[in-house]
Structure formats: structure tokens, C-alpha cells
C-alpha positions in Angstrom: 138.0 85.0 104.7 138.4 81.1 105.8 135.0 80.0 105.6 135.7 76.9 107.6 136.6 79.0 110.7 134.1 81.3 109.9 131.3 79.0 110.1 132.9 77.0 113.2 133.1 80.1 114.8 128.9 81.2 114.3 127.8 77.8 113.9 126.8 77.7 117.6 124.7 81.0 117.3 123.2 80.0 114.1 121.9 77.0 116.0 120.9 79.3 118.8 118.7 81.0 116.6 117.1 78.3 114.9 116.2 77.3 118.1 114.7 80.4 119.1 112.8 80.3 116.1 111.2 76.9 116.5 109.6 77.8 119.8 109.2 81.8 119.5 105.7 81.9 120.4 106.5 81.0 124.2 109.8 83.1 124.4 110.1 84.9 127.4 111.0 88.6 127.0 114.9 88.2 126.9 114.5 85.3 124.4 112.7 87.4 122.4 115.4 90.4 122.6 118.2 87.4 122.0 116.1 86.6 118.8 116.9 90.1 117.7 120.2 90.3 117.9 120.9 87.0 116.6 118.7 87.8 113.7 120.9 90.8 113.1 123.9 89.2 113.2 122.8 86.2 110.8 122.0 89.1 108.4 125.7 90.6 108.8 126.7 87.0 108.6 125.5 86.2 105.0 126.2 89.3 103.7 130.0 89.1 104.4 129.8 85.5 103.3 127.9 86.5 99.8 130.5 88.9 99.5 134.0 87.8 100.5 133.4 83.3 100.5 130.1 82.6 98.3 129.7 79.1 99.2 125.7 77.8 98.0 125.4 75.2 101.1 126.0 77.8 104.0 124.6 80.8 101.7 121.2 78.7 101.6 120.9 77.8 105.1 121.8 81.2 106.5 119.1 82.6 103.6 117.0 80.5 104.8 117.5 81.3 108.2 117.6 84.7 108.0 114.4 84.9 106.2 112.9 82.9 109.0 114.1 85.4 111.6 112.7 88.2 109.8 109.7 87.4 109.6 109.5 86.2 112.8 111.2 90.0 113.9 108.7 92.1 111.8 105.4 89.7 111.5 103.2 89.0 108.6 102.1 92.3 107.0 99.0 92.5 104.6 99.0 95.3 102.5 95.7 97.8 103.6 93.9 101.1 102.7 96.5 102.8 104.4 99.2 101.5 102.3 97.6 102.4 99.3 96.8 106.0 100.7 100.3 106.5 101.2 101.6 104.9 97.8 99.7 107.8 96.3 100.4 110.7 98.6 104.3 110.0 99.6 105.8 106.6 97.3 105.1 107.6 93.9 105.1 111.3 94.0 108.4 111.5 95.9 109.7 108.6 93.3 109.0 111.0 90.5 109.9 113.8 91.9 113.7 112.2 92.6 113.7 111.4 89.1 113.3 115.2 87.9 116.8 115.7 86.7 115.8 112.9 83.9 112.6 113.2 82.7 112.4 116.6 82.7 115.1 116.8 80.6 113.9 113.9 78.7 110.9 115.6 77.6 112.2 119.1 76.9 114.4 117.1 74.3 112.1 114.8 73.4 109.7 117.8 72.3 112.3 119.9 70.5 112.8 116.4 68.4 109.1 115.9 67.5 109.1 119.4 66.5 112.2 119.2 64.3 110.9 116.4 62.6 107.4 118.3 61.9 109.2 121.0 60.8 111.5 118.5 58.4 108.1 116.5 57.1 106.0 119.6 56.8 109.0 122.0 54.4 110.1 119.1 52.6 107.4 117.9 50.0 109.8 115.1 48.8 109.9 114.0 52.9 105.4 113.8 52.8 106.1 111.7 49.2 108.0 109.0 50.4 105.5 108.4 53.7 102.2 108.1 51.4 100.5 109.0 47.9 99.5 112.7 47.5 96.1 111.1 47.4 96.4 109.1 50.8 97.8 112.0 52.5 95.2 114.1 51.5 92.7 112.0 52.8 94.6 111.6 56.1 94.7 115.1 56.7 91.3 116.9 55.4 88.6 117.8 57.2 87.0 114.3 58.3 90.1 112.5 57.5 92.0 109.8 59.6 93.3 112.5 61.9 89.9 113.6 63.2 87.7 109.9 62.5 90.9 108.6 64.5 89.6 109.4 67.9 85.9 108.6 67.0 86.1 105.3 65.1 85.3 103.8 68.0 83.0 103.4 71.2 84.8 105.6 73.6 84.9 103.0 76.6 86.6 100.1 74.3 89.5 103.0 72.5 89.9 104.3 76.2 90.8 100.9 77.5 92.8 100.2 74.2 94.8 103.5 74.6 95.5 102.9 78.3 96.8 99.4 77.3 99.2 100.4 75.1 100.5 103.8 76.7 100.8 101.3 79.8 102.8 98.9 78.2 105.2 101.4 76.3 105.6 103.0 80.1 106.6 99.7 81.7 108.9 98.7 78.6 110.5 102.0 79.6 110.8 101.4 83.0 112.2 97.8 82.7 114.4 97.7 79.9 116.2 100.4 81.1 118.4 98.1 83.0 120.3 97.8 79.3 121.9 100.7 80.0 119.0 102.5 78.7 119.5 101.9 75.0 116.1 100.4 74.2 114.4 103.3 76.2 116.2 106.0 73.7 114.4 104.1 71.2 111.2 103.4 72.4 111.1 106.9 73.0 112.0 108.3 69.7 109.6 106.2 68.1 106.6 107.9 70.1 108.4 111.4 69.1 108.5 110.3 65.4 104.7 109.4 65.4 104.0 113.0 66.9 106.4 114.7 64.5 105.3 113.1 61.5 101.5 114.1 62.9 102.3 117.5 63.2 104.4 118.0 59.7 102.0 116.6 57.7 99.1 118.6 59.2 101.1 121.5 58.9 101.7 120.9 55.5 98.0 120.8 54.7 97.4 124.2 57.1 95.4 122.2 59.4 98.3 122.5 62.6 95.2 123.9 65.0 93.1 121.2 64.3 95.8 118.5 65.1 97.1 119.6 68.3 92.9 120.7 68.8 93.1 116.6 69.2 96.1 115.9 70.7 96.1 118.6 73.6 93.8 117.5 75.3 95.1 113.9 76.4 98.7 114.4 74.7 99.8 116.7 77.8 99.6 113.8 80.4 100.2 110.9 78.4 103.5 112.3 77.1 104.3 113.3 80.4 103.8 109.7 81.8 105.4 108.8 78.9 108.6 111.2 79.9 108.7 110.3 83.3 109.0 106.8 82.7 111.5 106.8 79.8 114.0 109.3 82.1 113.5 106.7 85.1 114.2 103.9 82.6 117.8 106.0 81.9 118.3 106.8 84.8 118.1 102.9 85.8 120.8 102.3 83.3 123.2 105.0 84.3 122.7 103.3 87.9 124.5 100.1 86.6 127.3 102.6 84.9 127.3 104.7 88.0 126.1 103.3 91.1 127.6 105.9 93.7 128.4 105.2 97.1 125.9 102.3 96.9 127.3 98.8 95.7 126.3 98.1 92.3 124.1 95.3 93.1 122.2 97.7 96.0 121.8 100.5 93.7 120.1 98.2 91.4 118.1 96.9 93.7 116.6 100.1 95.5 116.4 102.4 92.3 114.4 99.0 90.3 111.6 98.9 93.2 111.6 102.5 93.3 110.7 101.7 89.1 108.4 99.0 89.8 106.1 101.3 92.3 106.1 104.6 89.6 104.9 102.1 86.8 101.6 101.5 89.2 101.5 104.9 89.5 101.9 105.9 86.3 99.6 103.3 85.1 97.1 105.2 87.1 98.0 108.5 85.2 97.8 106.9 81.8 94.4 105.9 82.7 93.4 109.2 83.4 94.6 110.5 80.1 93.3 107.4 78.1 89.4 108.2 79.8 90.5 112.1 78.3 91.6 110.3 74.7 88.2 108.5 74.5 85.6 110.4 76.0 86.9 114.4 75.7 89.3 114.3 72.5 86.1 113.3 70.2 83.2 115.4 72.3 81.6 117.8 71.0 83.5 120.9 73.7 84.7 124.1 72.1 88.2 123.4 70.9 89.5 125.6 73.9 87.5 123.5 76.2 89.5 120.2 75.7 92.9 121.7 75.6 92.0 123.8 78.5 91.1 120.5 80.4 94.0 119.1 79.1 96.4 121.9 80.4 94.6 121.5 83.8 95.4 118.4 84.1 99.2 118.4 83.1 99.0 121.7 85.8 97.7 119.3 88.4 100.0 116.4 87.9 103.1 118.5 88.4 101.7 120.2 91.3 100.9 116.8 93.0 104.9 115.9 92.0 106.5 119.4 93.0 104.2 119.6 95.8 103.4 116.5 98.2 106.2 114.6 96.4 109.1 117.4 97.0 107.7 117.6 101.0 107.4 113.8 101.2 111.4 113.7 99.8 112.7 116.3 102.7 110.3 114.3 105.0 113.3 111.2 103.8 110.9 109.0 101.3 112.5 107.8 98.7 109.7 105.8 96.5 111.4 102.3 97.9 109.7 99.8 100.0 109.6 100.3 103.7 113.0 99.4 105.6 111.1 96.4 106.9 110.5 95.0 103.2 114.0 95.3 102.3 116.8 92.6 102.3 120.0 93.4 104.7 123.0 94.7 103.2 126.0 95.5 104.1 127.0 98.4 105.0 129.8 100.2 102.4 132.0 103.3 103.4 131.2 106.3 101.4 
């Protein structure tokens, strides 16, 4: 492209549409359609110049001038109720439910690896010796030990908000580091798996395996699931930069990274719910089948809200982006 006769060609409807712009509250009803089209043309306009001639000078003014336009085109929007009623019944369910083919996956493996290393630690005495002294372990895993005081050491409002924290901050690592191809995610991730396998040899080891998932059932269900869903998005955001499909690189990033940004609300939502479970259910005094059965209703709930509204809301053509409105123009590829 020769930006010089590019620009000389446009120039006059770039000015057009500045002009437009400086007096559109008293355009008449074919300025305001001119507007329109201009607007739509500028946005072709900088996206073949960003493309083919990246120049900063004319890039900034048509940025600048597109922006104008669009928000002149679509108004000022404040976020209301009705946003937020549709986050939760359409956004985020269909967002995780377009992300099955990763996290569930992602947690079936994940599990099998916690339980391999549970089975490692718990058959392999010189394993439990190198992780603590006979007498430390012993005092981790007997009745009253670590493992149970663990979830009771504390008031349950101040560990619930401390558990949310943290489970909210692994998620959103997960979720934005995935953009490095995904490699800190793996890690991240087997690091939670290693805490729950090491849990669950070492309890089994002292014949006390009912007890410990007694306590981790009941919360463990939904966390790790949040936990899943947001390590196999995080992958799945790095396979996007391997793989971007018929989208260009730079657009895939962009639409699957908001999609991100919108689950780890969601899912900070979810790990609030099961940080209340860890800290107020976990160390009650319910029947052992009581916790984990509120635990399994939970997890049953979740998935149905995912399979259910979020499957219809992806064949109704949500995606878990921003509105079409909220996005920046692109240019169109060929598939």
C-alpha cells in the first residue's frame, strides 16, 4: 500500500467526519446516517493501515477519530442490573461451557495425578520420611491433628475470606498467565495436585483416608472445579497464540482474553461460595455425610448451571465476549 495516496485519497472524508462529529447533536437525519457510514469506513481505514502501512501519525489520528465516532454511533453505556443478570445467566456460563474440551480434561488428569501421588506417599514409607519426622507426621495426621484443627484454628468468617483470597488469586494467575503458552498454568496446577496428593497419602498411611476427604469433600468439589476451569482456560489461552484458527493471531487473543477476564469474575463468585463452605460447613459439627452431601450438591448444581443455561445460551450465539458494541473493529480475514 502507498500510504501517501492512501491518505490523500480519505483525507477529505476523514475531515468530513470530524466535522460531523463536532456538531452531531444538531445533525439532521441524513447527517446522522453519513456519520455512520463514515464511521465505518474510518474503522476499515485504520485497520488496513495497522495492517499493511503502520505509520504512528495517521494511526493516532484515525484512533483517535474512530473512537470519537463510536462513541458518538453507540452512546455512553453504564453498566446496570441487567448487565449483571445476564453476566450470570448467559456470559460466564456459556464462557465455561465453550471451554469444556479443557478443563474437563484438565481435571480428570489433574485428579488421576493427585491420586498417584497419594498412592506413591502413602506405599512408600521412605517417600512420608523425607516430607517430615515420624513424630511430626504422626501429629499431623491423628485424631485432632493439623488435618482436622486445620479448618477450625480459626473464626470461620476471617479463614472463609482468607481461603477465598487465595483460591481467587491461584484462579486469576491461571487465567492470565496462560498467555505463556500455558507453561506456568501446568505448574500452578500441579502444585495444588501435589498438596492434595500428599494430603491423601499421608492420611492413608495412618488409616485415616475417610476422615481426610470427610474435610475436603465438602468444599474440595467446587473449589477444585473453579480451580480446573480456570487452569484449562488458561491453556487453552496459550494454545490460542500457537493456534489461532481462522481468526488473526492478534483477534484470537483478544476475544478468547476478555472471554478470560469475564470467567475470573465468575469464578471468583464460585470460589466464594466454596470458601463460606471451607469455613463455616467443613469444621461444623453435621454428620460426616452431611457436609460431603452438601458438597456434592453443590458441584451437581454448578455443572448443571454450565451444561444447562450455558450450553442453550452458546446455541442462542453467546460466546462469553463483550457485546459487539464494546469491541474494537477488525478486519475481516477469509477463512
Amino acid at each position: 500500500m502507498d500510504l501517501d495516496v492512501f491518505v490523500s485519497a480519505h483525507r477529505a472524508e476523514w475531515d468530513r467526519l470530524d466535522t460531523l462529529l463536532r456538531r452531531r447533536r444538531r445533525l439532521t437525519g441524513a447527517e446522522a446516517d453519513e456519520l455512520v457510514t463514515l464511521y465505518q469506513r474510518a474503522a476499515t481505514h485504520l485497520s488496513l493501515i495497522q495492517s499493511s502501512a503502520p505509520d504512528p501519525r495517521v494511526i493516532g489520528r484515525l484512533t483517535q477519530l474512530v473512537a470519537r465516532a463510536r462513541s458518538a454511533v453507540t452512546g455512553t453505556r453504564r453498566a446496570s442490573w441487567r448487565d449483571v443478570t445476564r453476566f450470570l445467566t448467559h456470559g460466564f456460563p456459556a464462557a465455561v461451557y465453550r471451554a469444556r474440551h479443557w478443563w474437563v480434561p484438565t481435571a480428570l488428569l489433574s485428579t488421576a495425578t493427585a491420586a498417584l501421588i497419594g498412592w506413591w506417599i502413602g506405599t512408600h514409607p521412605e517417600i512420608q520420611a523425607s516430607i517430615a519426622a515420624p513424630s511430626e507426621l504422626r501429629e499431623m495426621t491423628r485424631p485432632g491433628g493439623q488435618y482436622e484443627t486445620y479448618y477450625s484454628s480459626h473464626p470461620a468468617a476471617s479463614f472463609a475470606a482468607q481461603v477465598w483470597t487465595n483460591n481467587a488469586q491461584a484462579a486469576a494467575m491461571c487465567l492470565v498467565l496462560g498467555v505463556f503458552l500455558g507453561l506456568p498454568v501446568l505448574w500452578i496446577l500441579f502444585q495444588n495436585m501435589l498438596n492434595v496428593g500428599v494430603g491423601i497419602g499421608l492420611m492413608t498411611s495412618a488409616g485415616r483416608l475417610d476422615t481426610f476427604l470427610g474435610l475436603i469433600l465438602p468444599h474440595g468439589l467446587l473449589e477444585l472445579t473453579a480451580v480446573f476451569v480456570a487452569a484449562g482456560t488458561g491453556l487453552r489461552l496459550g494454545w490460542t497464540i500457537i493456534d489461532p484458527g481462522p481468526r488473526t493471531r492478534r483477534t484470537a487473543l483478544a476475544e478468547e482474553g476478555r472471554a478470560a477476564l469475564g470467567m475470573a469474575i465468575g469464578l471468583a463468585l464460585v470460589l466464594f461460595i466454596s470458601g463460606a463452605v471451607e469455613g463455616f460447613v467443613t469444621p461444623s459439627g453435621l454428620p460426616t455425610w452431611a457436609r460431603i452431601g452438601i458438597g456434592i450438591a453443590l458441584e451437581v448444581a454448578f455443572l448443571t448451571y454450565v451444561y444447562v443455561l450455558g450450553g442453550r445460551a452458546v446455541r442462542e450465539g453467546e460466546s462469553g465476549d463483550v457485546g459487539a458494541t464494546e469491541r474494537s473493529a477488525v478486519q475481516p480475514t477469509a477463512a
